[in-house]
N, C-alpha and C positions, 0 to 999 in steps of 0.2 A: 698276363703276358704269355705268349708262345714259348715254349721251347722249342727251337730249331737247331739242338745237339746236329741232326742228320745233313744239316747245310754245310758245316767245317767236320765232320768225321771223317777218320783213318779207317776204313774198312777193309780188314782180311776174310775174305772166304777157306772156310779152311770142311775137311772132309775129314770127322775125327778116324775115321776104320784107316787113311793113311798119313796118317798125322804123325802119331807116337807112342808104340807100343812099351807099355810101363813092365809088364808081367811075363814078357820073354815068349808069346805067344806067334810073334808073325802080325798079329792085328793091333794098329792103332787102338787107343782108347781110352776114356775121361781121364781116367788117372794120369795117363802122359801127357793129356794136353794141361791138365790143372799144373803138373811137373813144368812146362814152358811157359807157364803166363810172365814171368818177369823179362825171361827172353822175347816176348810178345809183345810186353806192355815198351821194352826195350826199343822196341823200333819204332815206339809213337803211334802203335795200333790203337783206337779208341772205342771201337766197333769189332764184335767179331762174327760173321755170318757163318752159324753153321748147317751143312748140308745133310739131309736127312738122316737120323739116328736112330729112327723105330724100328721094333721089330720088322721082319721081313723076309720072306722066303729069296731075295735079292736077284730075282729075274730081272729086275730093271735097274739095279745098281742102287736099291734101295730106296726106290721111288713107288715100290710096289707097296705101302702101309698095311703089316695086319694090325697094327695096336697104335693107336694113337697117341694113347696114354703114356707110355713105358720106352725104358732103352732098350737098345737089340744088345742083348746078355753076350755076343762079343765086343762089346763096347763099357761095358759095364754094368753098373743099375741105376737106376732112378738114386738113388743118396749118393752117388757120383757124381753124376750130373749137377744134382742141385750144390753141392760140395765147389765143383766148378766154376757153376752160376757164381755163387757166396764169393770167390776168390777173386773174378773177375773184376766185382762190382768194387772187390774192396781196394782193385788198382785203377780203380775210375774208366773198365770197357766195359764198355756194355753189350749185350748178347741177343742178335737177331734170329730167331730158327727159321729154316724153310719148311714152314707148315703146307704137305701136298694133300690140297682138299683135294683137286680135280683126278688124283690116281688115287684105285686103292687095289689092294693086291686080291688076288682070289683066295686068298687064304682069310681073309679078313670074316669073321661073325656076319655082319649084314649081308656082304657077297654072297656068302653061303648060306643064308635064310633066302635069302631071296632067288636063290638058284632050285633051293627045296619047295618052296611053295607060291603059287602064281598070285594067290591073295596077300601075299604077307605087305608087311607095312614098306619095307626095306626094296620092294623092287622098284620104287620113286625116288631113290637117294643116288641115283645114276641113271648112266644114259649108254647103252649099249649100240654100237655101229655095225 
């Protein structure tokens, strides 16, 4: 049988960098948001979408990816995150990320292989206008 969770879901989009700064810094981040899940879970939220959190030189508001893999260290680190994730799930939300295949920042490894050499593998992983 299907799961169709996503047909009756309560979806909050939420942008952790202005969400909730835990650490007195000015910057939202995992920590503050893991600190509001019950406030969160409080409102019948069942889904939470969040807005990009990778590393990132943030020329495009964080739509620029250099690291796919990792949080942007004002946001926390990776055992934050997943610390988040874990809390989330254990109030029954679940957690959508906006994965940006189609940008990536010029800072990113392949961008910058592929800017260094016209052979490389990495100048076929985009599309330059």
């Amino acid at each position: 049988m299907l799961d169709l969770w996503y047909k009756n879901a309560v979806l909050y989009c939420i942008d952790v960098e202005t969400y909730m700064d835990a650490n007195g810094n000015g910057v939202g981040d995992f920590e503050g948001l893991t600190q509001r899940l019950d406030y969160i879970a409080g409102l019948g939220i069942t889904c939470i979408w969040l807005m990009p959190f990778y590393p990132t030189p943030n020329k495009d508001n964080g739509y620029d990816v250099m690291d796919y893999y990792n949080v942007d260290p004002r946001l926390g680190t990776l055992g934050d995150f997943v610390e988040f994730t874990r809390q989330a799930h254990e109030r029954g939300i679940r957690i959508i990320v906006d994965l940006v295949i189609n940008h990536t920042s010029d800072q990113h490894p392949w961008f910058q292989a592929a800017c260094k050499d016209e052979n490389s593998k990495y100048r076929n992983y985009g599309v330059a206008e």
